[in-house]
C-alpha positions as CSV (number, residue, x, y, z in Angstrom):
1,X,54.3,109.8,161.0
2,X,52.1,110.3,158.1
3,X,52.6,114.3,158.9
4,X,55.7,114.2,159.2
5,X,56.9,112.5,155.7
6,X,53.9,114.8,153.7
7,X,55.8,118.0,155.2
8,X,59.5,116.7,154.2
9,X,57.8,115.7,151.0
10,X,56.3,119.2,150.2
11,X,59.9,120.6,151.6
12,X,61.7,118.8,148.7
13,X,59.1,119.9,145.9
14,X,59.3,123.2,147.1
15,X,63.1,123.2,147.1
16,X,62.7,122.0,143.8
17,X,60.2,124.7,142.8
18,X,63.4,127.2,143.4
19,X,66.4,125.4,142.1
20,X,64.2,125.3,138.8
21,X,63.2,129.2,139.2
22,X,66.9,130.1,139.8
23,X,68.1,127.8,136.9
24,X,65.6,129.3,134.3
25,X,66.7,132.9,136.0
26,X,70.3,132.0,135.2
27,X,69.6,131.0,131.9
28,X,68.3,134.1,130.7
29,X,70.9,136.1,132.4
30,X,73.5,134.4,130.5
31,X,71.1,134.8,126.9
32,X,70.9,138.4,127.6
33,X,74.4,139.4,128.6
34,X,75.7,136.6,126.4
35,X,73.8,136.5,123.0
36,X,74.2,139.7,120.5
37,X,70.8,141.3,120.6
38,X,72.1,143.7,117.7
39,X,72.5,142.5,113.6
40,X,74.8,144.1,111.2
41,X,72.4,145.8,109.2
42,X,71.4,144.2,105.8
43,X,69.1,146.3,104.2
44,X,65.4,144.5,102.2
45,X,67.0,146.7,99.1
46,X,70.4,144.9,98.8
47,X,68.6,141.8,99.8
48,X,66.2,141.9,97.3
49,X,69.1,143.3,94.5
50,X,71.3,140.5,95.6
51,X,68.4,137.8,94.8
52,X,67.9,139.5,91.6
53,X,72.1,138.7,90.7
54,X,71.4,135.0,91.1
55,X,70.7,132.5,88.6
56,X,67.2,132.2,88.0
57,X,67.2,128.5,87.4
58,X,69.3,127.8,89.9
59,X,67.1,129.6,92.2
60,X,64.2,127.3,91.0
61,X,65.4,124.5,91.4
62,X,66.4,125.2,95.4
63,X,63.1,126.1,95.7
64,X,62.0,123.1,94.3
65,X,63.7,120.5,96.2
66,X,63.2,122.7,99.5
67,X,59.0,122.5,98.6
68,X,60.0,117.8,98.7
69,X,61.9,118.2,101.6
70,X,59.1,119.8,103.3
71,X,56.6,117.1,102.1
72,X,59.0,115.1,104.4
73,X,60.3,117.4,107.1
74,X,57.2,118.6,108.6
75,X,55.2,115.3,108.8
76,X,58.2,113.3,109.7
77,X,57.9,115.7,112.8
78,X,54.6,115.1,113.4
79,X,55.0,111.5,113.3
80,X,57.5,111.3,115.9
81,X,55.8,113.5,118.1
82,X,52.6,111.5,117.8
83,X,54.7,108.4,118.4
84,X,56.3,110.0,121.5
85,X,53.0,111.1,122.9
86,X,51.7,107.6,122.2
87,X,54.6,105.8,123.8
88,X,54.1,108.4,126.9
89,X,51.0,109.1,127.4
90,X,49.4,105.9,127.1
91,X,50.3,102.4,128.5
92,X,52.2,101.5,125.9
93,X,55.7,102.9,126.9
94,X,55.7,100.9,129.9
95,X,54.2,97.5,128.4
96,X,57.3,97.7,125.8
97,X,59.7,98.5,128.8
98,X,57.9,95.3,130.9
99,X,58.7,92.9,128.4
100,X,61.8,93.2,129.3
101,X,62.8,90.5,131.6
102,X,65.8,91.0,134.6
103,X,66.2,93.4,137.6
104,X,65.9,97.0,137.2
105,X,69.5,97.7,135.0
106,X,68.1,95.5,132.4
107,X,64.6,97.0,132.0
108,X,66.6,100.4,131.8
109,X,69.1,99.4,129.1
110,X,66.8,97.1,127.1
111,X,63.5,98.4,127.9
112,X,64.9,101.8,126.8
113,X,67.2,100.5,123.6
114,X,63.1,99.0,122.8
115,X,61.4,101.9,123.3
116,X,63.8,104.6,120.9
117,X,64.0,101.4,118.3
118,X,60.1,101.7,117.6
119,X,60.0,105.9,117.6
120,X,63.0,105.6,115.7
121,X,61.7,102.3,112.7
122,X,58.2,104.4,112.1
123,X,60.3,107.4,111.1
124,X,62.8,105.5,109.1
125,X,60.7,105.5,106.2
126,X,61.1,109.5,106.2
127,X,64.4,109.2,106.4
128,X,64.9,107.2,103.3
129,X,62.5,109.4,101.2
130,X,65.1,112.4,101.9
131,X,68.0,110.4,101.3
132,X,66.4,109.3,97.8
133,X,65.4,113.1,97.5
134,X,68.9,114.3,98.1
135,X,70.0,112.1,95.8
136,X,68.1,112.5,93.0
137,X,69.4,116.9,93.5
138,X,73.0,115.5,93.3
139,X,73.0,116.6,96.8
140,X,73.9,113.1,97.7
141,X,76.9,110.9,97.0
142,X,76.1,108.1,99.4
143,X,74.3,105.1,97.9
144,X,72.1,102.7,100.0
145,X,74.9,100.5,101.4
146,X,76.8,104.1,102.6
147,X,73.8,105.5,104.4
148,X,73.0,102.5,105.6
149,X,76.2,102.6,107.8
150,X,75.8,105.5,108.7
151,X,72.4,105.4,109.6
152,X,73.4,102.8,112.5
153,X,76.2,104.7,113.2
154,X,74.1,107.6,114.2
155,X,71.6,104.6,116.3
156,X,74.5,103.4,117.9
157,X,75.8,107.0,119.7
158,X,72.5,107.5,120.0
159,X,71.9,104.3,122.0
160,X,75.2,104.8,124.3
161,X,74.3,108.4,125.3
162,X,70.7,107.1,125.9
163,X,72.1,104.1,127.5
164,X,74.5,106.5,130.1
165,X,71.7,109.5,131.0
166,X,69.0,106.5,131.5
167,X,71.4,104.5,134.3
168,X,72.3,107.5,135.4
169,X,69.0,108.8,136.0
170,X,67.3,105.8,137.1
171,X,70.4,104.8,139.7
172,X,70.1,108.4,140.9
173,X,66.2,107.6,141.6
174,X,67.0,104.3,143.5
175,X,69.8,105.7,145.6
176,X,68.4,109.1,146.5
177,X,64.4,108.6,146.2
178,X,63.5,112.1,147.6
179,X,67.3,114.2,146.0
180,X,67.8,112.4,142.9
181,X,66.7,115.8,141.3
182,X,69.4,117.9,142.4
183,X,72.3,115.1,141.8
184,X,70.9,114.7,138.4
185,X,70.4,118.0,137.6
186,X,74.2,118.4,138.2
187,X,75.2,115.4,136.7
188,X,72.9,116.3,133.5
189,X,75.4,119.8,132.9
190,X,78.5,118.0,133.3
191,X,77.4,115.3,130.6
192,X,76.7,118.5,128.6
193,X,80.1,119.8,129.1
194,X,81.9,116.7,128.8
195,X,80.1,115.9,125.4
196,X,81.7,119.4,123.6
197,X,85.2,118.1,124.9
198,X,84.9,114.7,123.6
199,X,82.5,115.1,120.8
200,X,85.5,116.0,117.8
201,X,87.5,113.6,119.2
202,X,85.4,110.8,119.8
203,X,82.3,111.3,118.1
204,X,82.8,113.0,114.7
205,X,85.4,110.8,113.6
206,X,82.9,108.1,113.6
207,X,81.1,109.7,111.0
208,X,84.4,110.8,108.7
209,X,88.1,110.7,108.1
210,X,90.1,113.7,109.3
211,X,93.6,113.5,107.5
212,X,96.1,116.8,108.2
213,X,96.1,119.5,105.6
214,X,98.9,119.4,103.4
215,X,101.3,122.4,103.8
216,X,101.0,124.9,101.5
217,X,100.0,128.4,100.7
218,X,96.4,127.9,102.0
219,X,96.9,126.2,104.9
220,X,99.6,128.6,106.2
221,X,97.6,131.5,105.5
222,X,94.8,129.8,107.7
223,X,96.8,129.2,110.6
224,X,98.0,132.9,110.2
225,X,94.3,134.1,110.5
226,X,94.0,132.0,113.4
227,X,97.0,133.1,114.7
228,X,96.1,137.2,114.1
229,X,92.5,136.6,115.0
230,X,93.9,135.3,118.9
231,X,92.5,131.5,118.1
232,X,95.0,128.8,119.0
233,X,94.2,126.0,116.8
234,X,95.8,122.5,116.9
235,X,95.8,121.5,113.1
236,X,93.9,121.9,109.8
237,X,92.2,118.9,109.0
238,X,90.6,118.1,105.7
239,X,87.2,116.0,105.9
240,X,85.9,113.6,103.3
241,X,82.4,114.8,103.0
242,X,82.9,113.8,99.5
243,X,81.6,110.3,100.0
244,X,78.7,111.2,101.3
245,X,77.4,114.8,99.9
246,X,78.6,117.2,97.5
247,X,77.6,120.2,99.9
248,X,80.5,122.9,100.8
249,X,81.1,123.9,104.8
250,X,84.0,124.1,107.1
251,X,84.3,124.5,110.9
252,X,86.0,125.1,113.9
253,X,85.8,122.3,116.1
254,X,86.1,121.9,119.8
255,X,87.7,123.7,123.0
256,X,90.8,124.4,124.2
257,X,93.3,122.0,123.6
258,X,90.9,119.7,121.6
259,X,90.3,122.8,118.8
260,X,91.1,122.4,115.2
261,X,89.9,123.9,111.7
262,X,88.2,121.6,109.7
263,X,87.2,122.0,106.0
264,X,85.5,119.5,104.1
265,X,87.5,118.1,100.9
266,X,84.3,119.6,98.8
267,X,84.9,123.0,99.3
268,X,88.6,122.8,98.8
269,X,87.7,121.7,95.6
270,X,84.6,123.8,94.4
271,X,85.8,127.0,95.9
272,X,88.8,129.3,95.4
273,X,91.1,130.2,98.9
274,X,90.1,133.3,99.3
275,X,86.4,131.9,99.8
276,X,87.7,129.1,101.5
277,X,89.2,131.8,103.8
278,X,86.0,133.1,104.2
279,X,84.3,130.3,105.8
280,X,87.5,129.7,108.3
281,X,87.1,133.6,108.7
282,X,83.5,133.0,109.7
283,X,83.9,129.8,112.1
284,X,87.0,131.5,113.2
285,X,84.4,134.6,114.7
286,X,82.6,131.5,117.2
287,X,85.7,130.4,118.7
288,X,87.2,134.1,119.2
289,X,83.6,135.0,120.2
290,X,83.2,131.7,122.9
291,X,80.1,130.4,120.9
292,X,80.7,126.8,121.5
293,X,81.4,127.9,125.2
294,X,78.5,129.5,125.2
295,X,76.3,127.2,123.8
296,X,77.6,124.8,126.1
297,X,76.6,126.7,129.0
298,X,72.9,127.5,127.8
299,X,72.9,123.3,126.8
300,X,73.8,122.7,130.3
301,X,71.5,125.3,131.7
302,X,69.0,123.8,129.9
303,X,69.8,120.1,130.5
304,X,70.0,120.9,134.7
305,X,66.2,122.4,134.4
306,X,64.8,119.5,132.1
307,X,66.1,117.0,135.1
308,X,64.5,119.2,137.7
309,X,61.3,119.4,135.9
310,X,61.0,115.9,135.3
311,X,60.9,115.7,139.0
312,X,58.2,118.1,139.5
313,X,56.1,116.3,136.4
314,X,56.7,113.5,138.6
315,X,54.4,114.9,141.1
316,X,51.5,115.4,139.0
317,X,49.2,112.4,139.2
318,X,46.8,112.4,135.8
319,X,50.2,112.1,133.8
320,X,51.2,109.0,135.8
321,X,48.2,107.3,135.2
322,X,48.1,108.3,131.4
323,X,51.8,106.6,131.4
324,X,50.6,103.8,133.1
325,X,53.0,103.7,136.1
326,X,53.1,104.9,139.8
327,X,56.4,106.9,139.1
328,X,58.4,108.8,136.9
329,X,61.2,106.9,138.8
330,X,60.5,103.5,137.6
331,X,61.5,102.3,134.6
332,X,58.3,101.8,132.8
333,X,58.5,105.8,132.6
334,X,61.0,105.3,129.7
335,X,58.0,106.4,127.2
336,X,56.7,109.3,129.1
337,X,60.7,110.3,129.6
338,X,60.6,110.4,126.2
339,X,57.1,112.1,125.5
340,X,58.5,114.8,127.6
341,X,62.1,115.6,126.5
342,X,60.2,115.8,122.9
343,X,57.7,118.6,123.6
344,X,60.5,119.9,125.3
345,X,62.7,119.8,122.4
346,X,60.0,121.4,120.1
347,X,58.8,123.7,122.2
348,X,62.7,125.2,122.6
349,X,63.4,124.9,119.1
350,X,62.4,128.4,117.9
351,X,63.8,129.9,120.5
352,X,67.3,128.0,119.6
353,X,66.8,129.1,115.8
354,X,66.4,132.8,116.7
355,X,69.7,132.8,119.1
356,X,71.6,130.7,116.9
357,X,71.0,133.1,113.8
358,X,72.4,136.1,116.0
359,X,75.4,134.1,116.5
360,X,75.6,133.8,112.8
361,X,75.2,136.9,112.3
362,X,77.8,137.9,114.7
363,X,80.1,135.7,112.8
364,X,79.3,137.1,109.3
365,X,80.4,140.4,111.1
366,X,84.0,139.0,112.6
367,X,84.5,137.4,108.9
368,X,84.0,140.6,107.2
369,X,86.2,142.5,109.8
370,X,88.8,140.0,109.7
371,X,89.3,139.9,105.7
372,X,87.9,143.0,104.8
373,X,86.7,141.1,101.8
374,X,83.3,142.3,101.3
375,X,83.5,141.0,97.8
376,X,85.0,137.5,98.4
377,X,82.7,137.1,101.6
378,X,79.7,137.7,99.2
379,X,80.8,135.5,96.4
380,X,81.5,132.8,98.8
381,X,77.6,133.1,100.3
382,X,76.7,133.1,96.8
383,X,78.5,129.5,95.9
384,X,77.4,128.3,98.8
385,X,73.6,128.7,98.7
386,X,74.4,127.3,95.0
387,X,76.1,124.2,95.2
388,X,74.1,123.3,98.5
389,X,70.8,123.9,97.2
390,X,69.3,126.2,99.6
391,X,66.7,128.6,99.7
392,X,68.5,131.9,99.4
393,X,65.1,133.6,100.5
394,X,63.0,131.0,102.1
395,X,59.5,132.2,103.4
396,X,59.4,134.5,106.4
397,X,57.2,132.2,108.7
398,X,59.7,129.0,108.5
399,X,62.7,131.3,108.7
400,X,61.7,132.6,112.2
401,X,60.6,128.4,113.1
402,X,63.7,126.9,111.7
403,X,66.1,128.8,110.1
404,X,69.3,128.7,111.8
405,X,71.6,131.1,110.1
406,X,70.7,134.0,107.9
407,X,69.4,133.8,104.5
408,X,72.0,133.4,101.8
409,X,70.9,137.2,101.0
410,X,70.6,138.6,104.4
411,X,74.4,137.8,104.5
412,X,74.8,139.1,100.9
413,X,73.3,142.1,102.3
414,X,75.0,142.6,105.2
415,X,78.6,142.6,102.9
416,X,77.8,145.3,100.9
417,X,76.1,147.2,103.8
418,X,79.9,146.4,105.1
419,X,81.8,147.6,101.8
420,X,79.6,150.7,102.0
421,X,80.1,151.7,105.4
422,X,84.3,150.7,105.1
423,X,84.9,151.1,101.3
């Protein structure tokens, strides 16, 4: 009898062992045929010319408030890594979770809302000293009252996509003890995929008020680049980042029938329409190119492997009896749940910032093709780096860590390595 379970036991782990194997295959299929492994050239010369074009003391003072923000960034992270190891690796996760009293939905939905409150409280400090930062830069409109509210805006999403993958994960584990892997790994992608549908509609306005662009010159001539570029759009929608930063950006948002051009109100009014055209140009080049598609499919990929190796982690007893529990299928495993899906997050998160800057890059490229505005593309770089404060060459070693798009003059660069090569 005792045989006889250990070999359908070792069966499962070893299916496991090759769903995970081909899910990680898979992923790195679709980053290799997917991703653009090839930049548009921006030469160190123009780089280094186009830094030089910049005013100096505006240049300073990025610098300057990029230097705070790392005095906050870096050991915020290492708090809430330390706190996540803490609440996972030791007994303490579980004895939050057990305090809570009720059958087994209870302990998931409370015990879980109680173990994100704490890692979330000891890095709210952090969170506060950038906002008073940002601030202080003009970077900031909000006052304490506005980010409050939005502060527990962002907790509460948070706690109802927590609250949905924990029940489902945890119901999974009760109704298929031995398979709730392979159901979960499934159900983990479709969340993924469901999010990017529902996300603008659902989520972002939350956060901000989306009103309809007033007709005019500007918003004709963007719906006519989305119309020549082969990108249906719904509408142009003007947000009011106002209230809450002064910093310049515009997007495409969504898929399929749910996609619409966003700008915020901030850069309609800092920035002239060709540069505003710029930007569209530039988020424009994602949805032509499938980036939110294909980010989608890597999240999912991603998401599916993280469930599957949850399972196998399961399995491994030493990390059990750090957490404190007999299972990674029981509720008190909220804390190492979380420990884990934190390494995991940091661990991916280079990786993420070097494919995510050769989408940029590949976007830079569309833009420049689309306009043929070398000149208004690089102007536009310019303001933006300008008004928003950022480093327009931030130091090689956190570029590679964190830096999600180019430098302000990599994508100088690449423009006049554009005008050069098309006059």
């Amino acid at each position: 009898m005792r045989r006889g379970f250990y070999d359908r036991a070792v069966t499962v782990r070893g299916w496991a062992w090759v769903v995970l194997v081909v899910l990680c295959a898979a992923l790195a299929v679709v980053v290799a045929v997917l991703i653009p492994w090839q930049r548009p050239p921006a030469p160190r010369a123009d780089q280094l010319a186009a830094l030089a074009e910049l005013p100096g003391e505006r240049v300073a003072k990025a610098r300057e408030l990029r230097g705070e923000l790392r005095w906050i960034r870096y050991p915020a992270m290492l708090v809430g890594l330390g706190v996540a190891l803490l609440l996972g690796l030791t007994p303490l996760g579980a004895w939050l979770v057990g305090l809570v009293p009720g059958p087994w939905i209870a302990k998931v939905l409370g015990g879980g809302l109680l173990v994100l409150a704490v890692a979330d409280l000891v890095t709210l400090p952090f969170a506060a000293w950038r906002h008073t930062v940002l601030v202080r830069y003009g970077l900031s409109t909000q006052g304490w009252g506005g980010w409050a509210v939005d502060l527990l805006k962002g907790y509460a999403v948070g706690a109802v996509l927590a609250a949905i993958a924990l029940l489902g994960f945890f119901g999974l584990t009760r109704l298929l003890p031995n398979w709730w892997w392979a159901v979960g790994a499934a159900g983990a992608a479709v969340l993924v995929v469901l999010l990017s549908f529902v996300f603008p509609v659902l989520v972002e306005p939350v956060f901000n008020k989306f009103t309809p662009m007033a007709d005019g010159p500007l918003r004709t001539e963007l719906m006519e680049l989305a119309a020549r570029d082969g990108v249906p759009v719904r509408d142009v929608l003007v947000a009011d980042a106002s209230r809450r930063t002064t910093a310049l950006n515009a997007y495409v948002s969504g898929i399929g029938p749910t996609r619409r051009i966003v700008v915020y109100d901030t850069l309609l009014r800092e920035a002239a329409p060709a540069e505003t055209v710029g930007v569209v140009a530039h988020e424009l080049g994602h949805a032509k190119r499938g980036d939110v598609v294909i980010g989608t499919v890597i999240g999912a990929l991603g998401a599916a492997a993280l469930v599957v190796g949850l399972y196998l982690l399961g399995g491994w007893g030493w990390l059990l009896r750090r957490a404190g529990v007999d299972s990674i299928a029981e509720p008190k495993a909220i804390g190492l749940l979380l420990a884990v899906a934190t390494v995991a997050g940091l661990l991916a998160g280079p990786a993420q910032a070097f494919v995510s800057r050769l989408i940029e890059a590949r976007a830079d490229q569309h833009a420049l093709e689309l306009t043929g505005d070398a000149a208004g593309f690089e102007d536009m770089q310019q303001r933006l780096s300008l008004v928003n404060l950022s480093d327009p060459d931030p130091p090689a070693w956190e570029q590679s860590l964190f830096g999600s798009h180019p430098t302000t003059v990599e994508r100088m660069a690449a423009a006049r390595a554009y005008a050069r090569t098309h006059g």
